[in-house]
Every structure is written in structure tokens, then in C-alpha cells.
C-alpha positions as CSV (number, residue, x, y, z in Angstrom):
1,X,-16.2,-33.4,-28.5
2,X,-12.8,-31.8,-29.9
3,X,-12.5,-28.8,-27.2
4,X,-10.4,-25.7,-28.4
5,X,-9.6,-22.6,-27.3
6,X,-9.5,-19.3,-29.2
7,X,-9.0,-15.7,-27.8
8,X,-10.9,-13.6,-30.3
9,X,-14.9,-13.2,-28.3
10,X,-16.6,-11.6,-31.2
11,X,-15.8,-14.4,-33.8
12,X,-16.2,-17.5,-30.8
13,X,-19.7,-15.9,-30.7
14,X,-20.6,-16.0,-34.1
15,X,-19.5,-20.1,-34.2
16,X,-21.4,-20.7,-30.9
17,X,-24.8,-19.2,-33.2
18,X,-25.0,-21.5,-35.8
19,X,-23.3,-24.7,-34.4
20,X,-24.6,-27.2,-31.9
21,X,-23.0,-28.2,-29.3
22,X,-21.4,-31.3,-30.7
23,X,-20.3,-29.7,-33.0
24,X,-18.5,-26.8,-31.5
25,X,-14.8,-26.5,-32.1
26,X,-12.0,-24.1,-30.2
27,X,-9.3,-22.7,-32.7
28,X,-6.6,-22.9,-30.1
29,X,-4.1,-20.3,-31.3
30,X,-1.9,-20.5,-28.2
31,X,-2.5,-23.3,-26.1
32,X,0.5,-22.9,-24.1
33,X,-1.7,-19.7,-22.5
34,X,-4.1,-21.8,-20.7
35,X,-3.9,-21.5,-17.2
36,X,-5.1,-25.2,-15.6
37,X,-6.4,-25.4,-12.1
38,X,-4.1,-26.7,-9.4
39,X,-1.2,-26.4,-12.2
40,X,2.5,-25.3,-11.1
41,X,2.3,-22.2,-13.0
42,X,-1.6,-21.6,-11.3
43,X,-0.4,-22.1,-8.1
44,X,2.4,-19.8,-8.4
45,X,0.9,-17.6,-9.6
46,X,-1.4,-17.4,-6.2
47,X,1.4,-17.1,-4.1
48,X,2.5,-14.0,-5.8
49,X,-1.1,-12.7,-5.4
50,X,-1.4,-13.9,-1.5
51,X,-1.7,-11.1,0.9
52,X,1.7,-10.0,2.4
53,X,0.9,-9.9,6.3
54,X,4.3,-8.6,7.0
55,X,4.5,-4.4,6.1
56,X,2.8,-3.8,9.2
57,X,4.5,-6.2,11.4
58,X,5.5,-3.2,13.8
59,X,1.7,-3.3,14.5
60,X,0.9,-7.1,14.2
61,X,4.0,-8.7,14.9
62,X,2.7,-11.3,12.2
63,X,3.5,-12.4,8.5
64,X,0.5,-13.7,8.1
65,X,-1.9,-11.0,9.3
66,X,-2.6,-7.6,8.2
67,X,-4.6,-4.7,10.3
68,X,-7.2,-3.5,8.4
69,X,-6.5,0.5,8.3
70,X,-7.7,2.8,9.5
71,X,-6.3,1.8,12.5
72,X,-5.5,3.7,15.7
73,X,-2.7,3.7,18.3
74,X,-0.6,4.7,20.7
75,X,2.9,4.8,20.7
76,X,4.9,5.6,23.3
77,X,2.4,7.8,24.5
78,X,1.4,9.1,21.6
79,X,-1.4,8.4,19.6
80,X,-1.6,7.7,15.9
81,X,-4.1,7.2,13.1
82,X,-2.8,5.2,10.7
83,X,-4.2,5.5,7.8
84,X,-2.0,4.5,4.9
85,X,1.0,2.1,4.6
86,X,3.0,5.3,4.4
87,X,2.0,6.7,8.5
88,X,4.0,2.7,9.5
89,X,7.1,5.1,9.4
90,X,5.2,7.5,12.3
91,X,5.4,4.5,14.7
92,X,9.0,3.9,13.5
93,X,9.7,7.8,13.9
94,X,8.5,7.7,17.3
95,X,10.5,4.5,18.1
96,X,13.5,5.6,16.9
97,X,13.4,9.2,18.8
98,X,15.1,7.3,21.3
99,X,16.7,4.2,21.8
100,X,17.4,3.9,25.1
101,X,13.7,3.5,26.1
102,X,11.4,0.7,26.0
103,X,9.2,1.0,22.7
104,X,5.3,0.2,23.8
105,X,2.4,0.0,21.4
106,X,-1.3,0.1,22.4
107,X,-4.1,-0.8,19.7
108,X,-7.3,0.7,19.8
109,X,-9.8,-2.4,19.5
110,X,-11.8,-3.8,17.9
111,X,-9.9,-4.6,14.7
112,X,-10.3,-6.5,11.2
113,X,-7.6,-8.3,10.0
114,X,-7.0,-9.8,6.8
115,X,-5.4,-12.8,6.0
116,X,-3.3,-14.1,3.3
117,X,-6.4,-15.1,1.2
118,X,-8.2,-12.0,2.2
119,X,-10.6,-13.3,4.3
120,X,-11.2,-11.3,7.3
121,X,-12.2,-11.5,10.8
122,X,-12.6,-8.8,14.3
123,X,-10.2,-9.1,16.9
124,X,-11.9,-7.9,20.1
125,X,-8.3,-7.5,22.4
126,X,-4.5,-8.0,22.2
127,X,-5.0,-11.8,23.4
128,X,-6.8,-12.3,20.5
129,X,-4.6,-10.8,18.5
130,X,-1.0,-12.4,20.0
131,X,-2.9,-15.7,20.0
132,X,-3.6,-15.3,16.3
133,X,-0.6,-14.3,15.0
134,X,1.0,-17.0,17.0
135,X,-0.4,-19.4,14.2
136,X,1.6,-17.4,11.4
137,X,5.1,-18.4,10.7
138,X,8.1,-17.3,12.7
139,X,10.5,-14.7,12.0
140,X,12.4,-15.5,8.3
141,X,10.4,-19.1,8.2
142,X,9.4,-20.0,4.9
143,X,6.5,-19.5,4.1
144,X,4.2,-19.7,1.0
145,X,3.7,-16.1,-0.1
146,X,6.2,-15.0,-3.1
147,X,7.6,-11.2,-2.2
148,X,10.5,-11.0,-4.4
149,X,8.3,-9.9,-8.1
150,X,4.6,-8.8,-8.5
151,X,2.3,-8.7,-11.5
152,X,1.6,-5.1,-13.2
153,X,-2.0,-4.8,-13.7
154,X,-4.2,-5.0,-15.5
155,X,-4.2,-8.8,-16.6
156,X,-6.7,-9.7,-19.3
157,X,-7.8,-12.9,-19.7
158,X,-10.4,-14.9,-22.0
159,X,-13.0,-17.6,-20.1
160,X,-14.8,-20.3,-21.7
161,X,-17.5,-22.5,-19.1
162,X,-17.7,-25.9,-20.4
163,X,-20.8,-26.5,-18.9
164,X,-22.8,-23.4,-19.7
165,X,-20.9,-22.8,-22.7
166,X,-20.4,-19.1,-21.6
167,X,-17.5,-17.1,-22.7
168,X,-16.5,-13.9,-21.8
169,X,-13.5,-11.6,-20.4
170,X,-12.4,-10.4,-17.6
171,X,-9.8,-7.9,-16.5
172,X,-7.8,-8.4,-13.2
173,X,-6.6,-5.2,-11.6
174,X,-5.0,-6.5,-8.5
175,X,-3.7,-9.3,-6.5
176,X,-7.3,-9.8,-4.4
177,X,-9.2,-10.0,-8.2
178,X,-6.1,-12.6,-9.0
179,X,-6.0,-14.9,-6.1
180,X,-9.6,-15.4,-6.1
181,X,-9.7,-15.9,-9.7
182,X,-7.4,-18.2,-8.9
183,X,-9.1,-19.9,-6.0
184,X,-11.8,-20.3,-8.3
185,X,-10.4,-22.4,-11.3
186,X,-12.5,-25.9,-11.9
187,X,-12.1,-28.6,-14.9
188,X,-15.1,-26.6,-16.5
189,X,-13.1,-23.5,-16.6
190,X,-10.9,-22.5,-19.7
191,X,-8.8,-19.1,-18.8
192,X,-6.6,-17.9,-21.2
193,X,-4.1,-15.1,-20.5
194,X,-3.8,-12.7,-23.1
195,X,0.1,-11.6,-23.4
196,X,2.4,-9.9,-22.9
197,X,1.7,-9.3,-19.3
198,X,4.8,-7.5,-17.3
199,X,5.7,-8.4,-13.9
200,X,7.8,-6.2,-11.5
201,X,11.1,-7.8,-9.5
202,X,12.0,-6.8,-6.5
203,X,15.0,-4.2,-7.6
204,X,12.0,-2.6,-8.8
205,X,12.7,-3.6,-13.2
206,X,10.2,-4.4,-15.4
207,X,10.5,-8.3,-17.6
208,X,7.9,-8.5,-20.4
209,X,6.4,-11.8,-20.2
210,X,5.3,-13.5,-23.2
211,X,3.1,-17.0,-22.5
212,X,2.9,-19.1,-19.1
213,X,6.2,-20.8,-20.1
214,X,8.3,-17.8,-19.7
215,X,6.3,-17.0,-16.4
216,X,6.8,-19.9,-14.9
217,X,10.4,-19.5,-15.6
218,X,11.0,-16.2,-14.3
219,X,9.2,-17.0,-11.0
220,X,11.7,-20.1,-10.7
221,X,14.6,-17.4,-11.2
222,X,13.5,-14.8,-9.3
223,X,11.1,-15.9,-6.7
224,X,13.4,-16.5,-4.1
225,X,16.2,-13.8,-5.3
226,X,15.2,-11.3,-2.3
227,X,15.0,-10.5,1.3
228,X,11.5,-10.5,2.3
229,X,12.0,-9.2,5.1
230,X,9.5,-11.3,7.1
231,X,10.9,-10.4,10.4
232,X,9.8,-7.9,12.9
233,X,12.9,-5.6,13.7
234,X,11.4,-2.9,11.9
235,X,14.2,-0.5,11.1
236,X,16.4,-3.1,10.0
237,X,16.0,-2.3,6.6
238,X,16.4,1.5,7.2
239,X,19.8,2.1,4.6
240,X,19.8,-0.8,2.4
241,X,21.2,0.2,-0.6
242,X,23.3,3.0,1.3
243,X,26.8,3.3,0.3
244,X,29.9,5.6,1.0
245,X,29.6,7.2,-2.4
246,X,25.6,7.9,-1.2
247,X,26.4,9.6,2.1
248,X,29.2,12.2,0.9
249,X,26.9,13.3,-2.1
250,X,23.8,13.8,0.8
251,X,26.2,15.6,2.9
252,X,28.1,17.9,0.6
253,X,25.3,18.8,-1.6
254,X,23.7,20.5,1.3
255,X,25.1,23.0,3.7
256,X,24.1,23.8,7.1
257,X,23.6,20.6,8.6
258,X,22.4,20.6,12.4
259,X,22.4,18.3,15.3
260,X,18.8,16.9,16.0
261,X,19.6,13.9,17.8
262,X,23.0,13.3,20.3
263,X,23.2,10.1,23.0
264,X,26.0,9.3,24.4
265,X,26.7,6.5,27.4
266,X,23.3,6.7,27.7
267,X,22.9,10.5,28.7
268,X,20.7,12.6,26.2
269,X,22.7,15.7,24.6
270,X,20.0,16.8,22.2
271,X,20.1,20.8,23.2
272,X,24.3,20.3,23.2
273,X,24.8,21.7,20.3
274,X,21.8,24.2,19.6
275,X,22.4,26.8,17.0
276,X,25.8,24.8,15.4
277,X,25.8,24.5,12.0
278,X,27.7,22.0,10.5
279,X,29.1,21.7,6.7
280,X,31.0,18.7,5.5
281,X,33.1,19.2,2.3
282,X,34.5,16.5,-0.7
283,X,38.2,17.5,0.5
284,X,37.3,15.6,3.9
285,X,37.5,18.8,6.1
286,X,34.4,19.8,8.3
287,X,33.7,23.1,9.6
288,X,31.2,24.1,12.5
289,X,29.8,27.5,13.2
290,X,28.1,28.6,15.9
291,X,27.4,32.4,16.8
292,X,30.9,34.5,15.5
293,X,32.9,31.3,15.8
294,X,34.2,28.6,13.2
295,X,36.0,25.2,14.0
296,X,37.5,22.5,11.6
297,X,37.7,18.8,12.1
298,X,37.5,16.2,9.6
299,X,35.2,13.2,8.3
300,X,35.6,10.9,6.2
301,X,33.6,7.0,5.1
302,X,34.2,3.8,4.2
303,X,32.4,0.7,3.6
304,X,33.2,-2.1,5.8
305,X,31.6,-5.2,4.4
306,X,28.7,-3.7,3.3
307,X,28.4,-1.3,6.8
308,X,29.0,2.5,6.0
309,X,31.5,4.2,8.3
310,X,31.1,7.5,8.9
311,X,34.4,8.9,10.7
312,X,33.7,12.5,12.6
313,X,36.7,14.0,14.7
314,X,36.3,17.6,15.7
315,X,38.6,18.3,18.5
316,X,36.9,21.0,20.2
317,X,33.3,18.8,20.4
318,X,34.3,15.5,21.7
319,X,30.4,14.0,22.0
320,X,30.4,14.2,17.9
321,X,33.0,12.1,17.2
322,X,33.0,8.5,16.9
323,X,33.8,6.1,14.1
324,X,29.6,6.0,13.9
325,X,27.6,3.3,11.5
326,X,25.4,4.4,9.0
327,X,22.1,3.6,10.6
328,X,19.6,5.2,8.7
329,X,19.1,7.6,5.6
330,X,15.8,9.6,5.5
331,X,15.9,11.2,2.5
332,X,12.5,12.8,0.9
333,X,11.6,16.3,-0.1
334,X,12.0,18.7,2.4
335,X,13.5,17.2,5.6
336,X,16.8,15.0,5.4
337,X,18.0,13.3,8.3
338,X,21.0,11.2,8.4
339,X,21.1,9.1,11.6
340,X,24.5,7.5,12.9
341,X,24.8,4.9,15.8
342,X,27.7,2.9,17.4
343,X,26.0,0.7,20.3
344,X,23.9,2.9,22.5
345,X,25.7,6.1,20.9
346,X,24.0,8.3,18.3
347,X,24.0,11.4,16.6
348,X,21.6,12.5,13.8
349,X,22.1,15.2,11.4
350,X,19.1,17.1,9.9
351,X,19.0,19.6,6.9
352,X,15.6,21.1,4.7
353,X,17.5,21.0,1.7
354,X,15.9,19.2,-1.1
């Protein structure tokens, strides 16, 4: 029997009415858009659709795990629901209110986790969980999901069973739908994708992607093009993409910047500088105001391999200045904070303006 393929449901239908099965023929328009099981492109296209275990690794400590949310804990002595991927950055917050402490996370069990086919199971204690995640791979090991592009959804694709001579559609609207449709794929099935079909790389651009040819290149271009980020230091990746040029627009564009967070050789000096308001200016001068009084200093940045330098010197407050590292940028509407380290020294400017 000459088998082929042909996207177009309503007119397949009519043929499949008046024909026997012998006699049944495919008009394969684009046979280059059949996706075979266990093919390159197939199982590619899994690992982009895997289950990325490590955006909660400040929970999990594992890049092949994922807690189930909601999920409650207690950080530092405080305790959190998290509900969203968003509330991750209320465990960081709470972390980086200090770092001269020890950072301590207790999980309210039981728990479901997911893994990177989306299976699931209950973890009773932290044992179980340590011991799980123990079977992931290490910190920046290789491992098999792809991070670095994603599909954009919905993906439509055309099925024909061989052996119940069925056809249909079916629309995938995210990575779950995909890898199990994936998982799924026998010699009996015949899954067309219907292009164009985007994807999304990891600098956050859009490709249009024509047939399996073209997506089996771009995944060989791009795949590995990023950090994923598959380790557990979670605010290593606080400023990436923070530059020089991106700290003196933050900081000029709005006035009355205070002091919400000052360590130095290990002493806290938070309440220092209470009611001092700070404004830094494109000339490189600094001026700091607090009750009927005004002093100047100067600042100015640089990049230094990729590092931000941020250099403060105001005579008269001698726990300001430093030649700090841009840390961390935090940068939404309403609250900005622009957080500055050197070692075990910090200071962290806040501001409300938008």
C-alpha cells in the first residue's frame, strides 16, 4: 500500500469514504514535515519540551526536580507561600537582606515534585528530598534538557493512525502537551506539523520556522548558545546585562536616592544615614542632603571586564565610599534598589521613582 500524507482533514475524509483500504493513497504535499519517532529532530524537540528542574533551585537544590507550588517555607525565620515562580525572588529578598548571616530554608512537607517528564511523586521529609535530588546532575553538568530557545504555542499538527485509519488534529499549547506527544510517537503514527511555527531564543527574539529542516537547524545553532544557569548560587545572575551606561541612566533619572542597606567590616550601619538623601548627576558630582545641610562628593563607573564599577567618594561619609561592584539591579515599577558590594561590604540605594 503506497502510504501518503496530506494535511487538508476535510478532503482526506472524503477519500477515506469511497476508497478501501488498499486502495487509499496520501497526497504528501510536504513530506519533509513529518515528524518520525525516535528521529533527531523528534528527540530534540523533547528536550526543548522537558521540564526545567532548575528555577526553583533555591528551594530544591536540583536541576532535575521541581516543587510543585503552592509550596510553603521558612526562610530565615520567616515564612513564605510561594505561590508563583515570581515569590522565588521573596526567598532571594530575604537572603540577600544580609549577607553576613547563614541563609536557612525549612520546607513545609509533604511535597509533590515534578520531574523532567512530568511525572510526579510526594516527598514526605528533607531526606527524601536531598536523597532525590542527589540523582540529578551536578551543578553546570550537562544534561539533556535544552534551555537556551522554547516553542511559541500553539503548535498544530495533523495525525494519521495506520492501524485504525484515524485522522484527526490536534493543537499543542505547551511543553507538558509536546513531550508527551512526543513520548507517544509509534511506526503507526503519521504527525505532520503545520508551519510556520516560531520558536523563542534565549535573548528573548522571535525566528519563524518554516519545516523540520530549518528546526532542526536552528536548534543545532542555538541550543547550546546560552547560560542555563543550572547551578544553585541563586543571585548570580542578579545584573546580567547591567552595564555602565545602565547604572548612570537609573541613577540620574531619579532624584532622592536613600540608603537602605550599609555593611561594612562586618558591622551593620543600616540607620547610619537615616533621613540623607542622595542625588547623583551626568557631570559626575554627587550631592547629599540631610536636614538644612548639603555635601558634594563624586561618582563615577566603569566596566571592568564585564564587572560594573561604581566609584563613590564623599569626604564627609567615609562608610559610603568604596570602589563597590555592581551586584544587583532591581528595577520594576515602583521600588528601585541598586545594591553595591565589595567582599563583605555593601551599600544599597533605594528610590520609588518609576
Amino acid at each position: 500500500m503506497k502510504i501518503k500524507f496530506f494535511h487538508i482533514a476535510l478532503l482526506l475524509l472524503t477519500i477515506f469514504s469511497s476508497c478501501r483500504k488498499e486502495e487509499m493513497e496520501f497526497i504528501d504535499t510536504s513530506p519533509e514535515d513529518t515528524i518520525e519517532p525516535n528521529s533527531s529532530v523528534a528527540m530534540s524537540m523533547q528536550r526543548i519540551a522537558m521540564k526545567d528542574g532548575s528555577p526553583d533551585n533555591i528551594i530544591d537544590q536540583a536541576n532535575c526536580l521541581t516543587v510543585d507550588l503552592p509550596v510553603t517555607v521558612v526562610a530565615n525565620g520567616t515564612e513564605l507561600i510561594i505561590a508563583t515562580e515570581d515569590d522565588y525572588s521573596s526567598i532571594e529578598a530575604i537572603f540577600d537582606d544580609s549577607i553576613n548571616d547563614v541563609d536557612f530554608l525549612e520546607i513545609y512537607f509533604p511535597i509533590t515534585v515534578i520531574f523532567s517528564d512530568y511525572s510526579t511523586t510526594v516527598i514526605n521529609n528533607q531526606t527524601e528530598l536531598t536523597n532525590l535530588a542527589a540523582t540529578c546532575t551536578g551543578e553546570n553538568e550537562i544534561d539533556d534538557d535544552i534551555e537556551c530557545l522554547d516553542f511559541v504555542y500553539p503548535l498544530n499538527l495533523s495525525i494519521f493512525n495506520l492501524e485504525n485509519e484515524l485522522l484527526y488534529a490536534i493543537t499543542l499549547l505547551d511543553d507538558s502537551e509536546l513531550y508527551t506527544f512526543i513520548a507517544s510517537l509509534t511506526p503507526e503514527i503519521i504527525a505532520q506539523m503545520q508551519f510556520p511555527i516560531s520558536i523563542q531564543l534565549f535573548d528573548n527574539t522571535q525566528m519563524v520556522i518554516n519545516n523540520l529542516n530549518e528546526l532542526e537547524s536552528a536548534i543545532l545553532s542555538y541550543g547550546n548558545e546560552c547560560d542555563e544557569d543550572d547551578d544553585y548560587d541563586y543571585d548570580d545572575d542578579d545584573c546580567i546585562g547591567c552595564n555602565p551606561n545602565l547604572i548612570v541612566e537609573i541613577l540620574t533619572n531619579c532624584s532622592d536616592w536613600s540608603v537602605d542597606k550599609l555593611e561594612r567590616n562586618g558591622n551593620d550601619y543600616d540607620d547610619l544615614y537615616i533621613g540623607y538623601v542622595f542625588n547623583f548627576y551626568t557631570d559626575d558630582s554627587l550631592s547629599v542632603t540631610y536636614g538644612s545641610n548639603t555635601i558634594y562628593g563624586t561618582w563615577s563607573t566603569a566596566d571592568n571586564n564585564g564587572t560594573t564599577i561604581v566609584v563613590i567618594n564623599v569626604p564627609s561619609l567615609p562608610y559610603c565610599n568604596n570602589d563597590w561592584i555592581l551586584h544587583e539591579l532591581d528595577a520594576p515599577p515602583g521600588e528601585t534598589k541598586v545594591d553595591l558590594r565589595l567582599g563583605d561590604d555593601r551599600i544599597r540605594y533605594e528610590n520609588y521613582c518609576n
